[in-house]
C-alpha positions in Angstrom: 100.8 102.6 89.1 104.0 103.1 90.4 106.4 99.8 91.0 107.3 101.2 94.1 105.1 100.8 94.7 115.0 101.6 97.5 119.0 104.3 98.1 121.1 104.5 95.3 119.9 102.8 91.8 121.6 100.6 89.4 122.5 103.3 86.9 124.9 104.6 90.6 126.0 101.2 91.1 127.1 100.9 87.4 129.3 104.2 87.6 130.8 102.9 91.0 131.6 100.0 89.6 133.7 100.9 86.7 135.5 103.6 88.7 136.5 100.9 90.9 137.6 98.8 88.4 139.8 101.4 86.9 141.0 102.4 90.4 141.9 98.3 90.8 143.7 98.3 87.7 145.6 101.2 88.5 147.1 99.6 91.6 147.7 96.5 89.6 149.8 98.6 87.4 151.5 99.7 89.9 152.1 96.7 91.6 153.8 95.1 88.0 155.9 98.1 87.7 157.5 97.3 91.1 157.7 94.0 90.1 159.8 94.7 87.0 161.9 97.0 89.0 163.0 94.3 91.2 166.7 93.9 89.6 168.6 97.3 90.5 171.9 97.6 90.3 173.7 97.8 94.0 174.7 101.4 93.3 170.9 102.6 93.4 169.9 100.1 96.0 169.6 102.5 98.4 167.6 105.3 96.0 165.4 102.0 94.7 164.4 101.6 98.7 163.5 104.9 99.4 161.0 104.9 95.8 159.3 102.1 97.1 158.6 103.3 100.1 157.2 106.6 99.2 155.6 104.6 96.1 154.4 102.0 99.3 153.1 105.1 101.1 151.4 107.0 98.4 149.5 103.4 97.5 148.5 103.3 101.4 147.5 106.9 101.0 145.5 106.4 97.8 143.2 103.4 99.3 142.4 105.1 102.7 141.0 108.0 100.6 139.2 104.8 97.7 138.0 103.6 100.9 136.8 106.6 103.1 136.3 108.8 100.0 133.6 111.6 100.6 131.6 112.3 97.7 132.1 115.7 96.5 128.9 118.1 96.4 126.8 117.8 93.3 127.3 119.9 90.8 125.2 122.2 89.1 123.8 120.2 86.4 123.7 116.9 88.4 120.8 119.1 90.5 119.5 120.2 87.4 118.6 116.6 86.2 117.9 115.5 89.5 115.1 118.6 89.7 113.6 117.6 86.4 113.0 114.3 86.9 111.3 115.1 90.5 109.4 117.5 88.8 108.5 114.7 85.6 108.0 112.2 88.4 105.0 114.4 90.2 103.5 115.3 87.1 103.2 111.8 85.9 101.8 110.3 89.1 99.7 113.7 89.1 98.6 112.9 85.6 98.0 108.9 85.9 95.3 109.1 88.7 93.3 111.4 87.1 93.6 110.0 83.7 92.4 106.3 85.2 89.8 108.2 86.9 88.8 109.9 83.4 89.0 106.2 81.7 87.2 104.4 84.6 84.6 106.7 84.0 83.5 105.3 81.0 81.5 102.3 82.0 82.3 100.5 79.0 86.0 100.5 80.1 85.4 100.2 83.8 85.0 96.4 83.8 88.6 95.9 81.4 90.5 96.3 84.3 92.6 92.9 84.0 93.4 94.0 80.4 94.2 97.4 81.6 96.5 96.0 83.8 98.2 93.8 81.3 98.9 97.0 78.8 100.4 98.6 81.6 103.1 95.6 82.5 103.9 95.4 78.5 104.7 99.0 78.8 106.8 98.8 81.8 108.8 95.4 80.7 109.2 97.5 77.3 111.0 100.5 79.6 113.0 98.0 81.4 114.2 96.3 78.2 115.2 99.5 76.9 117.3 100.7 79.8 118.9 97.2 79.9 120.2 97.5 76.6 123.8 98.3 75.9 123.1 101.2 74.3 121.9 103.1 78.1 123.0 99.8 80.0 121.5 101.4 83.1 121.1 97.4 84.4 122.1 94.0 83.7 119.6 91.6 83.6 119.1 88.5 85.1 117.2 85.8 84.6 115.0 84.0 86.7 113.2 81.1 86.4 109.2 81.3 85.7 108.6 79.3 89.2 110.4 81.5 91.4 108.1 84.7 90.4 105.0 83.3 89.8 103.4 84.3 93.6 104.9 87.7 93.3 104.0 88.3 89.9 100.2 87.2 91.5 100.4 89.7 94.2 101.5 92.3 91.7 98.8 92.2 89.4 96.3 92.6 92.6 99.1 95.1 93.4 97.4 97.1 90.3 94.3 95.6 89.4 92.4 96.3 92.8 93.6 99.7 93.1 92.3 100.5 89.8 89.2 99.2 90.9 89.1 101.1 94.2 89.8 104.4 91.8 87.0 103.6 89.8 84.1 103.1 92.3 85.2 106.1 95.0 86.7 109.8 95.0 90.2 111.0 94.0 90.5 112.1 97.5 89.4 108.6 99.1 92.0 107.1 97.1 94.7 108.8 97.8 94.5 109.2 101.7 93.4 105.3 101.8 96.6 104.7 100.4 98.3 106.5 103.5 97.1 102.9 104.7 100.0 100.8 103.3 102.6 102.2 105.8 101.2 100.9 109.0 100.2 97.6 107.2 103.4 97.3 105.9 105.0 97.9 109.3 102.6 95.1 110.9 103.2 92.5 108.3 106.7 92.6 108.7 106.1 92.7 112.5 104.1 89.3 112.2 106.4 87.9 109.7 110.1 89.2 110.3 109.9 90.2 114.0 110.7 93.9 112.9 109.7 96.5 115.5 109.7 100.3 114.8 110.1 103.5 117.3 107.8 104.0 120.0 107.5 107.1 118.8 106.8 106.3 114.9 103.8 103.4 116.2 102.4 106.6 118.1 102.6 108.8 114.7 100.5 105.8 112.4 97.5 105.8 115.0 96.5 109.3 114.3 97.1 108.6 110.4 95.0 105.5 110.5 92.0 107.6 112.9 92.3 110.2 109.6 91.9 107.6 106.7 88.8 105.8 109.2 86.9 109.3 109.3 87.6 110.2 105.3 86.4 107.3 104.8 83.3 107.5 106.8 81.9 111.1 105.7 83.1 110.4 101.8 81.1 107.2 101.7 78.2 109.2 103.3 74.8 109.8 99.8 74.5 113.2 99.5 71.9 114.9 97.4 73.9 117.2 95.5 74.5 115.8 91.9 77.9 117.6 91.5 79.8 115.8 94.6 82.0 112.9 93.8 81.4 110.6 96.6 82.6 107.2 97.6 80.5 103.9 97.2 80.8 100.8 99.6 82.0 98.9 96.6 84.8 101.0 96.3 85.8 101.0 100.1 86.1 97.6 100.1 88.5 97.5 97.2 90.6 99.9 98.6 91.2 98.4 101.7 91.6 94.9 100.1 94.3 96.7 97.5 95.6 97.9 100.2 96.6 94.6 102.0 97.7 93.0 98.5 99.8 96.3 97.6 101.2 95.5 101.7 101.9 92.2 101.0 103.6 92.8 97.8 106.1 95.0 99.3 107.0 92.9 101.8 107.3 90.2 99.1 110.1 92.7 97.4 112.5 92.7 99.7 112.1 89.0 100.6 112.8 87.8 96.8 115.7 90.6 96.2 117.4 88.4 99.4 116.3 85.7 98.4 117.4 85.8 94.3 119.8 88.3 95.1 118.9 90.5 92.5 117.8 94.2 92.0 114.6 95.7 92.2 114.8 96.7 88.3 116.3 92.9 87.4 113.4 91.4 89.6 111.0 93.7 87.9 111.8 93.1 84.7 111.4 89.1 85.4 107.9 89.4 86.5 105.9 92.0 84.5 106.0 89.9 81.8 104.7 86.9 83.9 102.2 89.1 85.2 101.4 90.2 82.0 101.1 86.7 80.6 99.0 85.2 83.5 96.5 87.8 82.9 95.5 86.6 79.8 94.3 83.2 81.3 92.1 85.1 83.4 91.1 88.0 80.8 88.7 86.0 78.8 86.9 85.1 81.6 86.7 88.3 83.9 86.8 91.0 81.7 83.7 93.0 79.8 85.4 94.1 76.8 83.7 97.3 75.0 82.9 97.6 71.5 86.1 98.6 70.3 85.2 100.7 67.4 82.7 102.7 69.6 85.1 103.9 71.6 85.8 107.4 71.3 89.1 108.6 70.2 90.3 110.6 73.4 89.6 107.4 74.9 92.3 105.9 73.5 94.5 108.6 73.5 94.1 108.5 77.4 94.6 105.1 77.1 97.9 105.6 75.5 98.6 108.4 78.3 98.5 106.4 80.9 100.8 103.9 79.6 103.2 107.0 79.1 102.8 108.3 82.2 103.6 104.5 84.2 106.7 104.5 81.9 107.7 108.0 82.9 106.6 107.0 86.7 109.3 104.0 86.7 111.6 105.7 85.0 112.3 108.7 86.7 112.1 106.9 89.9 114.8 105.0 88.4 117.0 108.7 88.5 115.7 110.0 91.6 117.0 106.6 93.8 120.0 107.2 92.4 120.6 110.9 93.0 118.7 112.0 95.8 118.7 110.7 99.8 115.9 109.5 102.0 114.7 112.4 102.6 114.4 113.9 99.2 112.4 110.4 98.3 110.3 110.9 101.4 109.7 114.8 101.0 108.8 113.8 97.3 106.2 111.2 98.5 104.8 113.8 100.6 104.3 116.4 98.4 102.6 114.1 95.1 100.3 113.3 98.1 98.9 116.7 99.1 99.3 117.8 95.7 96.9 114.6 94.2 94.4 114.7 97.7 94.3 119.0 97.2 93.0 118.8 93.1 91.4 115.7 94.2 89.1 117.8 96.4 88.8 120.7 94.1 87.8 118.4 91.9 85.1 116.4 94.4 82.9 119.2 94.4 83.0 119.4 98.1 83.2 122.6 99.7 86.1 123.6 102.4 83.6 123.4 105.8 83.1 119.5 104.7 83.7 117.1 107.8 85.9 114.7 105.7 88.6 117.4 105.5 89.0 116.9 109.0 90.7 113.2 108.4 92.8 113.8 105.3 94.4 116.7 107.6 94.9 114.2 110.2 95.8 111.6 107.7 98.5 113.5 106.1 99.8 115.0 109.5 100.1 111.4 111.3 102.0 110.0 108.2 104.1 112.9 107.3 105.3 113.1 111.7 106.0 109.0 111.0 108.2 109.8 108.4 110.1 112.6 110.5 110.5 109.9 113.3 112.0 107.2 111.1 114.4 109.6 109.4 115.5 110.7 112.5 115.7 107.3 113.5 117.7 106.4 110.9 120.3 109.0 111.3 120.7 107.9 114.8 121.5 104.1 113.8 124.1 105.1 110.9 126.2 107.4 113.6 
């Protein structure tokens, strides 16, 4: 689970922030010491004149280059960080969707998905309360009021909860390419809701991406007789396809409540999990199978605890990446946890390489990864 499910990050902003405040309270120096200097005596007069104006011209100087400053190239340790936490943030998503899968294998922890779900938004509020302290002071929260989150802390528990599911009842491989899905819904929600249009060029990308995830879908749903191949039930299509459209509408959500409570993704975040959290237990009781507890074996809970690691690890060096990489970085990174998860996800399936379903997650990845080189492109066109 990844709470993605934007540019630069808070820890950025904070840095920016302070310079600029000590770059504003340089100049008001400045200013006072020219305002103290304002009695010289008529023999410097002239000398006085000529300080302020060079003292006038350096201040010009010094907030066209505040202003238009270009940010000097990253130095070597900057890319070091940056390089470990891409490669801590593609080991944890790596590591969380096959330790789900390994826990939603046990069917006596299959149908504790709500509670699953709940243990994961403790552990991420519990992140985000630790970066918000002043200790790291990575963010500042704010508060929000219980009312205002309640229907996005709804759509982020289906956000999770039916995804899980989806893992649960189909194949690694299934899961991954449906999730492709989420771009093109995404891009027709806010079509239907925001009037927001994309590239002729990018529409024609998503059509061969959404052909891919239809015929993966198709053959890996298909019985087959050998015991050793991990296939997909119907059960499990469906609650891909419906996490899909929550996981859609919960992005779309995002950006509508940062505008609208003009916060941050981290301060929003950290206002809902909790609620999320919370609600869940209304429903728990009620939904929820619970095991017996003290039959559980231990590397059960020890992947339990693992995957609460690896969520922490997930938001939290997304939190780093935002803030030091570009679009294309994030999007190249996107890319590759994808191949990487659908590739071990196959060699894990037991399907052999002449299987039709290859043929669509090929497709599948192509289509999305071509969308992704049109909207950069795009993008760099429209900043120009």
């Amino acid at each position: 689970m990844t709470f993605s499910h934007s540019g630069r990050g808070p820890g950025s902003s904070a840095v920016s922030s302070r310079t600029n405040s000590r770059s504003e309270n340089e100049r008001s120096n400045s200013y006072d010491g020219i305002e103290n200097d304002r009695m010289p005596s008529r023999d410097n007069v002239n000398d006085v004149s000529m300080r302020r104006q060079d003292e006038a011209e350096e201040g010009l100087l010094e907030k066209d280059m505040t202003e238009h400053h270009v940010p000097e190239p990253p130095s070597q340790a900057s890319l070091g960080w940056t390089s470990f936490w891409i490669v801590v943030n593609t080991l944890a998503t790596i590591g969380i969707v096959f330790t789900n899968k390994a826990i939603f294998s046990d069917p006596s922890l299959k149908l504790a998905q709500l509670t699953f779900a709940a243990f994961h938004f403790f552990m991420t509020w519990l992140l985000l309360y630790t970066l918000s302290r002043p200790r790291f002071a990575y963010f500042v929260p704010r508060r929000t009021t219980i009312r205002e989150v309640i229907p996005l802390s709804i759509a982020m528990s289906l956000n999770v909860i039916l995804p899980n599911l989806s893992l649960a009842y189909s194949s690694i491989t299934f899961y991954q390419v449906a999730r492709i899905l989420l771009t093109p819904t995404v891009a027709t929600m806010d079509f239907f809701l925001y009037h927001t249009t994309l590239p002729r060029n990018a529409i024609a990308a998503l059509v061969p991406a959404c052909i891919g995830v239809g015929v993966v879908s198709y053959y890996d749903s298909l019985p087959t007789d050998d015991a050793n191949v991990k296939t997909t039930s119907s059960l499990g299509v469906i609650f891909a396809f419906s996490g899909i459209f929550a996981s859609s509408l919960y992005t779309v959500w995002i950006k509508s409540y940062q505008r609208k409570l003009q916060i941050s993704s981290m301060q929003l975040l950290f206002n809902q999990a909790p609620v999320s959290a919370f609600l869940l237990l209304y429903v728990i009781p009620f939904v929820d199978t619970f095991p017996t507890w003290t039959q559980v074996p231990a590397n059960r809970w020890l992947m339990i605890l693992m995957s609460g690691i690896f969520a922490a690890l997930i938001n939290l060096s997304q939190f780093f990446i935002i803030g030091q990489t570009g679009p294309v970085s994030s999007t190249v990174v996107g890319h590759l946890k994808t191949c990487l998860i659908v590739a071990l996800g196959w060699a894990a399936s037991g399907r052999s390489v002449g299987d039709r379903s290859i043929v669509g997650v090929f497709v599948a990845v192509g289509g999305i990864i071509s969308y992704s080189l049109v909207m950069l492109r795009h993008t760099a066109r429209i900043s120009k």
